[in-house]
Phi, psi and omega in degrees: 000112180238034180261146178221125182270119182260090168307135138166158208261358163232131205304329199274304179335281203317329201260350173283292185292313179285340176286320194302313157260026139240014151282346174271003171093028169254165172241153178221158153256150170243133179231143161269352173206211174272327162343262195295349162274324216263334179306282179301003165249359168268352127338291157193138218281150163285167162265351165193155177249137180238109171266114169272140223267286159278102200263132175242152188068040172220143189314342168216172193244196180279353130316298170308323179302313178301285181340305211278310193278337212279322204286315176285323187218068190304325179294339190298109157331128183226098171273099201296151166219147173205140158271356142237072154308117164240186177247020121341284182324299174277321172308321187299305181313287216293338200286322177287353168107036120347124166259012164148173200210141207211128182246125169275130006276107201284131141311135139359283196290332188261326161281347185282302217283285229257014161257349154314309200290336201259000154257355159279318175289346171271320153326332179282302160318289185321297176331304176282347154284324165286323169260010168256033180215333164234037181315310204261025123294335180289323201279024174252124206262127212230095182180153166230025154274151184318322146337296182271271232267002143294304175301287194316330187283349192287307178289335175313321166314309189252030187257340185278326201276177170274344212310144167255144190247165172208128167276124188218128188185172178300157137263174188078008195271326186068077189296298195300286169002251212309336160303326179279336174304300213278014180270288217283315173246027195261160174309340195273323211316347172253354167244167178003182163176103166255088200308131154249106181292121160292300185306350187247322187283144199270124184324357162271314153320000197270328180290337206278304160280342166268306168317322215056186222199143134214160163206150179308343192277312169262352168054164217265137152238122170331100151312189179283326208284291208302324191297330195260036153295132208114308199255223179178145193248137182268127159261088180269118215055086160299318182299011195230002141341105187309153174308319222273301223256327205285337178287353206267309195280328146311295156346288171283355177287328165275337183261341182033064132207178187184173206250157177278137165301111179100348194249175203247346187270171171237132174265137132288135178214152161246132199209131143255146208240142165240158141207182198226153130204161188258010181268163192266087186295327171322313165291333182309302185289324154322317181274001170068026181246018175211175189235121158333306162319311164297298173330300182299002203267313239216019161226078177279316178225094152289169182193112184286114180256130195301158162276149181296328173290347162233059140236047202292338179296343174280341167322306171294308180270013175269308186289331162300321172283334161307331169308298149344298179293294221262359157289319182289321161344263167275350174073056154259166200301115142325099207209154115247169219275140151306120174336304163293329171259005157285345188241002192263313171332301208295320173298337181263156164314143172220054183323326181244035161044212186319318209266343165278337199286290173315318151344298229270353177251349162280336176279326155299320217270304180310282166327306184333167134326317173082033180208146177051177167300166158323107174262181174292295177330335178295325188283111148267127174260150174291342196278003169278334176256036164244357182237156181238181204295015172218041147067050207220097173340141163276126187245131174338090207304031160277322220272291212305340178272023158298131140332165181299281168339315167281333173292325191272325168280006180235009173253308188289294183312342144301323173280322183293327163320289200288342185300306191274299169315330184272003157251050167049011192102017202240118199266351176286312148320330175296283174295341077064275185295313203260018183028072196221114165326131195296315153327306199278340176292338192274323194292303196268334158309308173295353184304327194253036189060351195276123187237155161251147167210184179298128189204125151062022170118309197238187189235145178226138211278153161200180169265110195296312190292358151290315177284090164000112175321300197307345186258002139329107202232038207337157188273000000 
C-alpha cells in the first residue's frame, strides 16, 4: 500500500508534491480543504498523509485535522508541511502526533528521504496489525507426517519455558507459522508477538526500528523491542541483521534494557526472543558476517522445520486447507483437489515450499472454472515442458544420448525417487503403488544405488554416491 493523501489549500503545491511522488512509485490523493480530507480518509484511511498546517476557506486547520485523525486512525503517519513555519509551530505537530514537520519551500529531497521513512513505518503498523488479527490462525499447525509431528512434539516442550529457540529451515518451509504455535500456547499468549523482518529494513534504519528514538522536538517513539515487552519478539532471518546491531541486540539479551537512539535513559523490557534463518549460521560465523555470541545467546532449543518435499504427505490437507483460508478470505471457490492432482502435487519440486504450494493453489482457484474438482490439467507442472502438443513425452537431450540400458536406470531411478519421497519413505506405500513386491523393490533400489534415510522425524530417498557414507540408512 503506497497511497498517500496530499493536503493543501494551494493547487500548484498539491499537483506539485504529487507529480513528484508518482514518479517515485507512489499513488496519491488530493483534498483542497478539511472537507474534502475528511471525506477522503472516511472513504478510505491513506497509508501516510501530507498535511498543510494552514487552509483557507475551511472549517479546520491542520491541527485540528491531525487531532481527528490521529484520534481516529492512529497508525497513519502524517508529515506536517507550512509556509510560515515556526518551531512553535512544529513542536505543537510533533506533540499532537506528527511523524515530522518540513517548511515550505521544501527541499525535494529531503521530503523523498522522510516520506521513506514514515512509509516504512506504516507498513510496520500495518503489518504488525494484520498479524495480531490472524495471530490464531497463523499459529496453527497443519500437517500428520512423521516429519512434521516430530517438530510440533519438539515444539510443544518448549512452549511452556522462556527458552529462546531458533528455527532453521529452508524458505517458505513456516519457520514463522511454528514461532506463532509456541507463541500462541506459551504463558505470553495473551501480550505481543512482534515480528522483526531483518531482510526487509534497511540497515541505517534497524536501530532506529528496533530501539525507537526520542528528541526534545519528538518526544519518544517507541521501538519494536519496546513494543513486544511482555510478549515476544521475532527475529526474522536473523541473518541479514547488521553486524553493528547484532552486538547491541546481544546486549540486550543479557541486560534486558537498552537505550532509545537520542535518548539518555535505559528502557528495561521483558522478552522472549525467537528467531528464524535459512542460512548456515555456522557459516555466516566463519565469513565474520555474523557474532559468534550471538548464535550462541538465540540458538538455546534449535528447531529444525522440515521442507515440504520431505513432508510430502502433507500436500493434500495443506492444499485443502489453503482452500479454506482463501475461501473465506478472498471468497474464492471452495473446490478440492482431485486424486490425480493430489498425487501429481506429492511428485513435484517444491523450492519454495508451504509458501509456493499457497501460490499455486490461489492461482488455480482464480483461474479455474470455479466447479468440480481440482483436475490434474489445472497443476502447473515442469512435466508440461516435456511434453509436445500431442502429449507424447520429450525426451531431455542428456537421456535422449544415452544408450538404452542407461537411459532406462536413470528413468527408474528417478522415478522410484520421487515415488518413495511423495510416501514420506514408506516403502511399503511405495511398493503398493508402483505395483511391485516389497522384496523385489529393495532388490532394484539397491541395484540403482537409492538408499533412504532419517530426517526430521520422517525418511527421504537419495542417490547413495550423493551422501557422506555416515549419514546413510539402507531401508
Amino acid at each position: 500500500m503506497s497511497d498517500i493523501l496530499i493536503v493543501d489549500d494551494e493547487r500548484d503545491i498539491r499537483a506539485l508534491i504529487s507529480d513528484i511522488l508518482k514518479d517515485e512509485g507512489y499513488t496519491t490523493r488530493l483534498a483542497g480543504n478539511s472537507d474534502e480530507c475528511m471525506e477522503q480518509i472516511s472513504a478510505e484511511p491513506p497509508a501516510m498523509m501530507i498535511l498543510d498546517i494552514w487552509l483557507k476557506d475551511s472549517q479546520m486547520d491542520g491541527i485540528d485535522i491531525l487531532k481527528s485523525v490521529k484520534r481516529d486512525n492512529p497508525e497513519i503517519p502524517i508529515i506536517i508541511i507550512s509556509g510560515h513555519g515556526n518551531i512553535e509551530i512544529a513542536v505543537a505537530a510533533i506533540k499532537q502526533g506528527a511523524y515530522d514537520f518540513i517548511e515550505k519551500p521544501f527541499n525535494i529531497d529531503q521530503l523523498l528521504v522522510v516520506i521513506g521513512r514514515a512509509m516504512e513505518t506504516s507498513r510496520l503498523r500495518r503489518e504488525n496489525t494484520q498479524l495480531k488479527k490472524r495471530e490464531v490462525n497463523a499459529a496453527e499447525m497443519i500437517g500428520a507426517s512423521p516429519g512434521f509431528r516430530a517438530m510440533v512434539s519438539q515444539l510443544d516442550k518448549v512452549t511452556k519455558s522462556n527458552g529462546r529457540v531458533m528455527f532453521n529451515g529452508p524458505s517458505g518451509s513456516g519457520k514463522e507459522i511454528a514461532a506463532r504455535y509456541v507463541h500462541a500456547n506459551s504463558l505470553r499468549a495473551e501480550a505481543p508477538f512482534v515480528v522483526v523482518s531483518c531482510a526487509q529494513i534497511e540497515a541505517d534504519r534497524m536501530e532506529e526500528v528496533l530501539f525507537g528514538r526520542e528528541s526534545p522536538e519528538r518526544g519518544i517513539e517507541p521501538g519494536l523491542l519496546e513494543q513486544a515487552d511482555g510478549g515476544v519478539i521475532y527475529f526474522d532471518e536473523v541473518a541479514d541483521m547488521p553486524i553493528g546491531t547484532q552486538s547491541k541486540i546481544l546486549r540486550v539479551l543479557v541486560d534486558q534494557q537498552f537505550l532509545r537512539v537520542g535518548g539518555a535513559e535505559k528502557v528495561r523490557v521483558d522478552l522472549r526472543v525467537l528467531s528464524s534463518t535459512s542460512r548456515d549460521l555456522e557459516q555466516e560465523i566463519l565469513g565474520g558476517r555474523f557474532r559468534e555470541e550471538l548464535f550462541h545467546r538465540l540458538n538455546v532449543v534449535p528447531v529444525f522445520v522440515p521442507s515440504l518435499s520431505e513432508r510430502r504427505d502433507d500436500i493434500p490437507v495443506l492444499a485443502d486447507h489453503f482452500i479454506d483460508v482463501l475461501n473465506a478470505t478472498q471468497g474464492l471457490p471452495r473446490r478440492r483437489l482431485s486424486e490425480e492432482a493430489a498425487a501429481l502435487m506429492q511428485t513435484m519440486v517444491w523450492p519454495g515450499n508451504v509458501r509456493q504450494l499457497r501460490n499455486m493453489i490461489e492461482r488455480i482457484l482464480i483461474l479455474g472454472d470455479g466447479t468440480g474438482e481440482i483436475d490434474v490439467r489445472e497443476v502447473p507442472s515442469e512435466d508440461d515442458r516435456n511434453t509436445d502438443g500431442e502429449g507424447r513425452v520429450v525426451l531431455s537431450g542428456s537421456l535422449a544420448m544415452l544408450p538404452l540400458r542407461e537411459a532406462r536406470e536413470a528413468f527408474e531411478r528417478e522415478y522410484l525417487l520421487t515415488q518413495i519421497n511423495r510416501f514420506g519413505g514408506n516403502i511399503s506405500k511405495t511398493a503398493q503403488f508402483v505395483g511391485m513386491e516389497r522384496s523385489a523393490l529393495h532388490r532394484k533400489l539397491k541395484s540403482l544405488n537409492v538408499v533412504t534415510m532419517t530426517r526430521a522425524g520422517g525418511r527421504i530417498a537419495r542417490i547413495e554416491d550423493e551422501m557422506d557414507e555416515s549419514t546413510t540408512a539402507a531401508e
